[in-house]
C-alpha positions in Angstrom: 22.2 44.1 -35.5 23.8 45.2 -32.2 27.5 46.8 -31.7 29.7 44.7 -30.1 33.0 45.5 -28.4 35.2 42.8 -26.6 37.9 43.1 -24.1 39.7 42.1 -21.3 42.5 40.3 -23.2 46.1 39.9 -22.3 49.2 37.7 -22.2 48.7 35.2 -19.0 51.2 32.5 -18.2 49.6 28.6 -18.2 47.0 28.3 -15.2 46.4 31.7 -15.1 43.1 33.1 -15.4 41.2 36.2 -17.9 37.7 37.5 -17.6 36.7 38.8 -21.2 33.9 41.0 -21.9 31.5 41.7 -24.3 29.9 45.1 -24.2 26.7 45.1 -26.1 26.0 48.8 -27.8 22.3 50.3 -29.7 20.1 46.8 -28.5 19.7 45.1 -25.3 21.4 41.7 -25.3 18.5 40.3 -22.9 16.8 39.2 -26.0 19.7 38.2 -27.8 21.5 34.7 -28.4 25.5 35.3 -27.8 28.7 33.2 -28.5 32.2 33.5 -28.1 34.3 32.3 -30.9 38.1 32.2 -31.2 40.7 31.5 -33.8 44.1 30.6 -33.3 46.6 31.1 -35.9 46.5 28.9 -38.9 43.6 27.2 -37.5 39.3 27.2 -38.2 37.3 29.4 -36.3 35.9 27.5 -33.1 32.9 27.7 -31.2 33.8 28.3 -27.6 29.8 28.9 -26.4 26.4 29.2 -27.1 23.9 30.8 -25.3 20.6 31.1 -26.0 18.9 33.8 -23.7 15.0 32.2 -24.2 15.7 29.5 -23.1 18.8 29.6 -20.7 20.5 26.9 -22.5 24.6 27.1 -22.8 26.9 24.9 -24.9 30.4 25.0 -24.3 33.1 23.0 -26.4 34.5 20.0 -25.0 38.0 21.7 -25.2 36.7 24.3 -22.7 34.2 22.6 -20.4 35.0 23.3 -17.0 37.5 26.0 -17.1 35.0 28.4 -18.9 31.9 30.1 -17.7 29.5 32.6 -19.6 27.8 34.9 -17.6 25.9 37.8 -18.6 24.9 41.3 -17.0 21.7 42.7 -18.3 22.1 45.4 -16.4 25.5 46.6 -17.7 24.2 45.0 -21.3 27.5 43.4 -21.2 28.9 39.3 -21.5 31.4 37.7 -20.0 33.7 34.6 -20.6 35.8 33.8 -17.6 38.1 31.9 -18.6 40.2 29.7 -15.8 43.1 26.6 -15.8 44.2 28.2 -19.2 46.1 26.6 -21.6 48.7 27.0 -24.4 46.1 25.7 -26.6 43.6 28.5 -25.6 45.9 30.9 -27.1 43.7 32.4 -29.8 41.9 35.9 -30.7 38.6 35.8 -29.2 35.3 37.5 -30.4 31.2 37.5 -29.7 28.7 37.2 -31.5 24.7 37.8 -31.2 21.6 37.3 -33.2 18.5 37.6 -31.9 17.2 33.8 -33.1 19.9 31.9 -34.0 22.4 30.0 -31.3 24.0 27.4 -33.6 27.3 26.7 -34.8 27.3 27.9 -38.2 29.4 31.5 -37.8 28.4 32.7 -41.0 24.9 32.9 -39.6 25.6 35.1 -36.9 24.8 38.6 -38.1 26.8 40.8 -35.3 30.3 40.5 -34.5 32.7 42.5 -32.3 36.3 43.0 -33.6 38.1 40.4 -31.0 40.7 40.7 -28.3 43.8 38.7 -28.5 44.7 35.9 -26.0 48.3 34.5 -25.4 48.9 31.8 -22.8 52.3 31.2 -22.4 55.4 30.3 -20.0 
């Protein structure tokens, strides 16, 4: 398992744009899958995105395609979600995850989590 810390959250009016990060702590994320996951209140945990680092392949949710890029820094062993055009609806508490073979959707399969950092859109 690798330590993960997230931050970058905030309060952001609708349209704005956050950068969140991921820092990765005790294992290189280069050979690790990541995801970002958020919750809203009341509501299930979503997927945001996948990414698989073997084969470079990235999945974001419909809800987010286009307004949300995952990047990472191997250098820094830190990464990121930019998130842009945000919405009311993204309004949620965001975390990452990583497991070195597994880059689906079933959350309890991912065996590292961070703690989360909060996101409010609102006017």
């Amino acid at each position: 398992q690798v330590q993960l810390v997230e931050s970058g959250g905030g309060s952001v009016r609708p349209g704005d744009s956050l950068r969140l990060a991921c820092a990765a702590f005790g294992h290189s994320l280069r050979s690790y899958n990541v995801a970002w996951l958020r919750q809203a209140p009341g509501k299930e945990r979503e997927f945001v995105v996948t990414d698989s680092y073997s084969g470079g392949i990235t999945n974001y949710a419909d809800s987010v395609k286009g307004r949300f890029t995952l990047s990472r820094d191997n250098a820094k062993n830190v990464v990121y979600l930019q998130m842009n055009s945000l919405i009311p609806d993204d309004t949620a508490l965001y975390s990452c995850a990583a497991h070195q073979y597994y880059s689906g959707t079933d959350y309890k399969a991912w065996d590292s989590w961070g703690r989360g950092t909060r996101v409010t859109v609102s006017s």
